[in-house]
KEVOTOR-101521 format. One record per atom (N, C-alpha, C): residue in one letter; x, y, z. Coordinates in steps of 0.2 Angstrom, whole numbers, plus 2048, in hexadecimal, padded with zeros to 3 digits. Example, Ala and Ser with C-alpha at 12.3 -4.5 7.8 and 13.67 -1.06 7.14 Angstrom:
<margus>
A8427E4827
A83E7EA827
A8427F0827
S8407F5823
S8447FB824
S840800827
</margus>
This chain:
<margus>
X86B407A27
X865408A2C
X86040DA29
X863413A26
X860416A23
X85C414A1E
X85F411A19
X85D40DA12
X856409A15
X858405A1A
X851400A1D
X84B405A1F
X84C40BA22
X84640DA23
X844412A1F
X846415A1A
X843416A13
X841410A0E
X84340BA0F
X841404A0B
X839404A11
X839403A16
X834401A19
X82E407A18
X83140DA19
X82C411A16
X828413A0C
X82B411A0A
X828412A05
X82540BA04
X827405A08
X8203FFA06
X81A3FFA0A
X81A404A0E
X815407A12
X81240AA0F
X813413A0C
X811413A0A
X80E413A02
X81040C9FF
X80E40A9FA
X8094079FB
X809402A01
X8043FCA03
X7FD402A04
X7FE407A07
X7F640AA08
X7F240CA04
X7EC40BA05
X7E740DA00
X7E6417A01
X7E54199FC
X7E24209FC
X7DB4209FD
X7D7426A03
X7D3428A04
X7CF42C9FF
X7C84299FC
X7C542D9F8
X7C44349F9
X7C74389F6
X7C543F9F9
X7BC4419FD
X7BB445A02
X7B7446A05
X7AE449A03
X7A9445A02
X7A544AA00
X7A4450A04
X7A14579FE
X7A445EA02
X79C45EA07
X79A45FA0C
X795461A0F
X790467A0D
X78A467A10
X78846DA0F
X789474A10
X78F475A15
X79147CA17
X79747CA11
X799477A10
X7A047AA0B
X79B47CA04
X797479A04
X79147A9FD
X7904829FC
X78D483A03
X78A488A05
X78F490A02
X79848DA08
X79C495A05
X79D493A00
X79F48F9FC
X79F48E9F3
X79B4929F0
X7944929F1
X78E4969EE
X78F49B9ED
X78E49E9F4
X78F4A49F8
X7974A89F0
X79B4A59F2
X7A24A89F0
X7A24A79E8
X79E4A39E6
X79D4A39DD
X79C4A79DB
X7944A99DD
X7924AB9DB
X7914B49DD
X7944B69E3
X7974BD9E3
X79B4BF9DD
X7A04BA9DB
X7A44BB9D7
X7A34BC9D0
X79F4B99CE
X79C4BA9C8
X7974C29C6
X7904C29CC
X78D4C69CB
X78F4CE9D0
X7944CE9D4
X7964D59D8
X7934D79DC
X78E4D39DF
X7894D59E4
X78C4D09EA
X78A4D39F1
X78D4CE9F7
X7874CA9F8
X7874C69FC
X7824C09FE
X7834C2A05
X77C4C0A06
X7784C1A0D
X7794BCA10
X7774B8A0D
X7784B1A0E
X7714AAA0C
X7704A4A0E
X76F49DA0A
X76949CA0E
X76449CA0B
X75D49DA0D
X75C494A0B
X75F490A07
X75C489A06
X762487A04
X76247EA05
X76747AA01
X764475A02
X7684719FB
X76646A9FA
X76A4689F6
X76B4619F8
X76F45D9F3
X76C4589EE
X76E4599E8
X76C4579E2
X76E4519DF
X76C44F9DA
X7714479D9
X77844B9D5
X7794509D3
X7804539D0
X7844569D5
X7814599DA
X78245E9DE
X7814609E3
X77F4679E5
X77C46C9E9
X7774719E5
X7724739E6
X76E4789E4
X76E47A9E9
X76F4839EB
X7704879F0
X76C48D9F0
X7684909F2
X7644969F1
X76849B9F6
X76A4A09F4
X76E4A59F5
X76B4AC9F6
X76D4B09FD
X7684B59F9
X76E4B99F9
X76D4C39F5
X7714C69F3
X76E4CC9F4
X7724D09F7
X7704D99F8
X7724DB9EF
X76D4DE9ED
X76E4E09E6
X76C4E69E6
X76A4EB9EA
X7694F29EA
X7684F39F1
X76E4F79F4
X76C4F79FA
X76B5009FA
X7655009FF
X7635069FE
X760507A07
X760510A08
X75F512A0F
X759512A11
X753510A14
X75550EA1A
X756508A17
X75A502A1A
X75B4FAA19
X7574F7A16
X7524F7A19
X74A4F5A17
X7484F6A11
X74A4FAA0E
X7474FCA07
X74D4F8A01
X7534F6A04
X7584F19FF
X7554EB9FD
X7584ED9F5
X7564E79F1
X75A4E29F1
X7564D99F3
X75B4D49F3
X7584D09EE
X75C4CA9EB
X75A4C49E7
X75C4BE9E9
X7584BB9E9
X75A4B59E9
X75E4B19E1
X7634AC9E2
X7644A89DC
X7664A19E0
X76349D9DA
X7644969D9
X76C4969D8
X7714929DA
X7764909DB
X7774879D9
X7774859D2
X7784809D1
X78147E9D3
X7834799D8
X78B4769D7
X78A46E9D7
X79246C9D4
X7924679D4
X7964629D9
X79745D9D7
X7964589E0
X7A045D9E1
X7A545E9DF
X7AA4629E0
X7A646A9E2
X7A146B9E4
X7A04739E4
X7A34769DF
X7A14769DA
X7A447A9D5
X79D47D9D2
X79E4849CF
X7984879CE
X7954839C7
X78E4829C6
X78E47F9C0
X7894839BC
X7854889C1
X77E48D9BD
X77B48F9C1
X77A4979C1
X77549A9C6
X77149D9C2
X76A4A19C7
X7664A49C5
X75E4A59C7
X7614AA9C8
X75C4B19CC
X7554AD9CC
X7534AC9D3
X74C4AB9D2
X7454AF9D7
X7494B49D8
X7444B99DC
X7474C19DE
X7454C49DF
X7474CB9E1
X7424CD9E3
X7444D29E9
X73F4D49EF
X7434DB9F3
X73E4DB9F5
X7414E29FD
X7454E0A02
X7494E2A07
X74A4DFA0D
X7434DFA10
X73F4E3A11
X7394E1A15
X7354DFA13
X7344DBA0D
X72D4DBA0B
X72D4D2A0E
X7254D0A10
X7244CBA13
X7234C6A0F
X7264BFA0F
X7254BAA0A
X71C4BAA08
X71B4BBA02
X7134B9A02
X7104B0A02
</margus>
């Protein structure tokens, strides 16, 4: 009896097809970025001011407290470009703005 339902379960799951794994979403893109690229440069992230999916990817705009200084409003942040690939893996960043916390978009 036993034998019959281990023989039935392994033609079962023989007979089924595998699930193509999941494409990742924007929010998974998003902590992927976020967590790469902390790690590389040792600065924290604020957090993801843009995204967009690419034909390779994610491009992620991130931003980064890079000098935090008293009062708040005087801390240096940057932004950086977050290139990944359709696995969210990091492929290439880089810096494309530094500014104040209050200084007003011109």
């Amino acid at each position: 009896m036993a034998d019959q339902r281990s023989a039935r379960a392994e033609r079962s799951s023989t007979g089924t097809k595998k699930k193509p794994p999941a494409r990742k979403g924007p929010e998974h893109a998003a902590r992927a970025a976020c967590q790469s690229l902390e790690a590389l440069i040792s600065h924290p992230a604020e957090g993801v001011s843009a995204i967009r999916r690419s034909d390779d990817g994610w491009a992620v705009v991130v931003d980064v407290l890079e000098v935090p200084r008293i009062p708040d409003t005087t801390s240096l942040l940057a932004s950086y470009e977050v290139q990944l690939d359709q696995a969210c893996e990091l492929l290439e960043y880089t810096r494309v703005r530094r500014y104040r916390r209050g200084a007003a978009d011109e």
